[in-house]
C-alpha positions in Angstrom: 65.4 146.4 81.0 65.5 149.7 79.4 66.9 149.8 75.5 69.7 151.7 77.0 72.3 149.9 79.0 74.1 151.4 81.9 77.6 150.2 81.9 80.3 150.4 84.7 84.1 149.9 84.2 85.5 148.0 87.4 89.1 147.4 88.1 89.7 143.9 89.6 93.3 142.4 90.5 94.9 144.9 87.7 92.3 143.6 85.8 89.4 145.9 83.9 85.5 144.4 83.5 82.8 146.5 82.3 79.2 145.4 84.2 76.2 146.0 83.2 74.5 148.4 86.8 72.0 150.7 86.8 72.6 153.6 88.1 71.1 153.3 91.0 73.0 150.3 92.0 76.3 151.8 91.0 77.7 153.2 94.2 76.9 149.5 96.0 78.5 147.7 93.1 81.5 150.3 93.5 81.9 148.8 97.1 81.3 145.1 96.8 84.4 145.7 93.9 86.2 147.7 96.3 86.2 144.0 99.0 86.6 141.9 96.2 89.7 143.3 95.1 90.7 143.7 98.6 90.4 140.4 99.5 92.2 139.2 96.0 95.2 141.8 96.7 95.5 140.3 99.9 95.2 136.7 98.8 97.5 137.3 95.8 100.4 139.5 98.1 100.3 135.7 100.0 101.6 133.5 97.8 104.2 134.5 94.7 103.3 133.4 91.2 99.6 132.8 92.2 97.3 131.6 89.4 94.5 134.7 89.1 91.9 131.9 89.2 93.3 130.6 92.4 92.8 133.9 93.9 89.2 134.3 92.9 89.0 131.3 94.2 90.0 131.4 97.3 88.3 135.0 97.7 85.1 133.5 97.2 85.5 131.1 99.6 86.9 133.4 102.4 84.0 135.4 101.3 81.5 133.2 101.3 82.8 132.0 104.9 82.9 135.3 106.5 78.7 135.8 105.2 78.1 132.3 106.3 79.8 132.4 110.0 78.0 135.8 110.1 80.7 138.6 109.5 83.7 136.5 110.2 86.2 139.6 111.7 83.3 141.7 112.2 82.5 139.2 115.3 83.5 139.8 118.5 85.6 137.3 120.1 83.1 136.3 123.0 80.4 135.3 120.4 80.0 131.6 119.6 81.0 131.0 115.6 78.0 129.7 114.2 76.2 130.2 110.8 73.1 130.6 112.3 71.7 127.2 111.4 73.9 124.8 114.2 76.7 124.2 111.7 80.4 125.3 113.5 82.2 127.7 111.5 85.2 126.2 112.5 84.3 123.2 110.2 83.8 125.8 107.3 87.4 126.5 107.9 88.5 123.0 107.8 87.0 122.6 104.5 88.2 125.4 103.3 91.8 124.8 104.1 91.2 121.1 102.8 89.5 123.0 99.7 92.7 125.1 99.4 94.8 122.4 99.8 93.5 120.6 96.6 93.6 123.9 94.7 97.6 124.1 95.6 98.0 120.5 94.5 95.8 120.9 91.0 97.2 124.3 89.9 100.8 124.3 90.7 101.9 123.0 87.4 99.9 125.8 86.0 101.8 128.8 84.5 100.7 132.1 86.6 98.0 134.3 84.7 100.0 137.3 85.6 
């Protein structure tokens, strides 16, 4: 790494993160922040008086499901739902609504972040 750092400023759910990007990698970085927050705004717009945790939470798993089932929305609805290994995406759902369901039970006597 270089002895000088290349720093981007990020807004994330209202919130503001400086990372560490070289330049190169900036304009991908701008995009990946641009889902993220989309995904959290949606997430948070759900639910009132949603822990910020919660959100990132659950934005990382509907992430992480729509890269495992291969796009998620991006399919078409004719294709089989598969991760590409012979695991059913459908049961990546199922866990991740049981996952959500935990998360509702553990953090609602949490105070909201925001």
């Amino acid at each position: 790494m270089s002895a000088e750092q290349n720093f981007l400023d990020v807004v994330i759910l209202g919130r503001e993160y400086r990372v560490v990007c070289p330049p190169a990698e900036q304009e991908a970085l701008s995009s990946a922040v641009s889902y993220v927050d989309t995904k959290m705004q949606e997430i948070a717009a759900k639910g009132k008086n949603v822990a910020a945790e919660r959100v990132a939470v659950m934005a990382a798993l509907n992430i992480a499901h729509e890269l495992l089932s291969g796009g998620g929305a991006a399919r078409s609805a004719g294709e089989e739902k598969s991760t590409g290994n012979g695991v059913d995406a459908s049961d990546f759902q199922r866990r991740i609504e049981v996952m959500e369901s935990q998360l509702d039970s553990v953090l609602s006597n949490q105070n909201p972040l925001f």
